[in-house]
Every structure is written in structure tokens, then in C-alpha cells.
C-alpha positions in Angstrom: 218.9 155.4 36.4 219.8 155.3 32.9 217.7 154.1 30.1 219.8 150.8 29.5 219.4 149.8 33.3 215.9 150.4 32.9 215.7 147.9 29.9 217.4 145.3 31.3 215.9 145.4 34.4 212.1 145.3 32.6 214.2 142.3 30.1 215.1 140.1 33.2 211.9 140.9 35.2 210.2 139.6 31.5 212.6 136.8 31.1 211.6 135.3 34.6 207.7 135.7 34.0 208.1 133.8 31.2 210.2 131.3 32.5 207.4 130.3 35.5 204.1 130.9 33.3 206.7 128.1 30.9 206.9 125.8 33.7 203.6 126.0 35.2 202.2 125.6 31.9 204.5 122.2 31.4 204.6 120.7 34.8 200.6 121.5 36.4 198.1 122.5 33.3 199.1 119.7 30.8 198.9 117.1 34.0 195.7 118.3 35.1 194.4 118.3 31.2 195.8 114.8 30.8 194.0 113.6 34.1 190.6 115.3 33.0 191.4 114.2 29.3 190.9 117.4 27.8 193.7 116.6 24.8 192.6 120.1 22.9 194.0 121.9 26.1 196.5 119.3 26.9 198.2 120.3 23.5 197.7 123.9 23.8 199.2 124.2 27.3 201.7 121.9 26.2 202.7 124.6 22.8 202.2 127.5 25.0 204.3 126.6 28.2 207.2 126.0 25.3 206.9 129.5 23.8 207.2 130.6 27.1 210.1 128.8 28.0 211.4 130.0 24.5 210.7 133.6 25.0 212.2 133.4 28.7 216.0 132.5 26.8 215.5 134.7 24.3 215.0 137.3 26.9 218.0 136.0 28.9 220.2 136.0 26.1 219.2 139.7 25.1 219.8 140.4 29.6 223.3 139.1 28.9 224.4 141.1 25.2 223.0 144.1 26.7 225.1 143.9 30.6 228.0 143.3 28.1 227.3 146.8 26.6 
């Protein structure tokens, strides 16, 4: 394998990781936080889940430039 398979192999497999820890982090943490009205960690799940969902299309984006290459 060549070194720019490698990377955007390890980019998408970094790109999807982020895209479920976003979503989990969205849909179950800040629901269960809101139930148990824990509004410190119902913000903080709420920030983090959208940096992950941030970092997941950043990482798609760089997937796509670099299968253009």
C-alpha cells in the first residue's frame, strides 16, 4: 500500500469515529443530562457532540481533496 492510501484510509476511519461519538453525544447524552437535569453536562455534551460532528466534515472533506490526488 502506498503512504496516501494509508492516510486516507486512517482520515475516513477518523472521520466516521467522529461522526458517531457527534451523534451519540447529540441524540443520547444531552437527553439523559436533560432528564437528570444536569445542565453543566447537558451543555458540555451538547459543545462536544458538535465538535465532533465538525471534526467528522472536516475529515470528510480532506477524504475527498486527497482521493482527487
Amino acid at each position: 500500500m502506498n503512504q496516501l492510501h494509508v492516510m486516507t484510509s486512517v482520515f475516513s476511519y477518523t472521520a466516521s469515529l467522529s461522526l458517531f461519538s457527534g451523534l451519540v453525544l447529540l441524540l443520547v447524552d444531552q437527553t439523559v443530562y436533560k432528564v437528570q437535569q444536569k445542565q453543566k453536562e447537558q451543555k458540555y455534551a451538547k459543545i462536544f457532540g458538535w465538535v465532533n460532528l465538525s471534526l467528522a466534515a472536516t475529515g470528510y472533506l480532506v477524504f475527498l481533496l486527497l482521493q482527487l490526488l
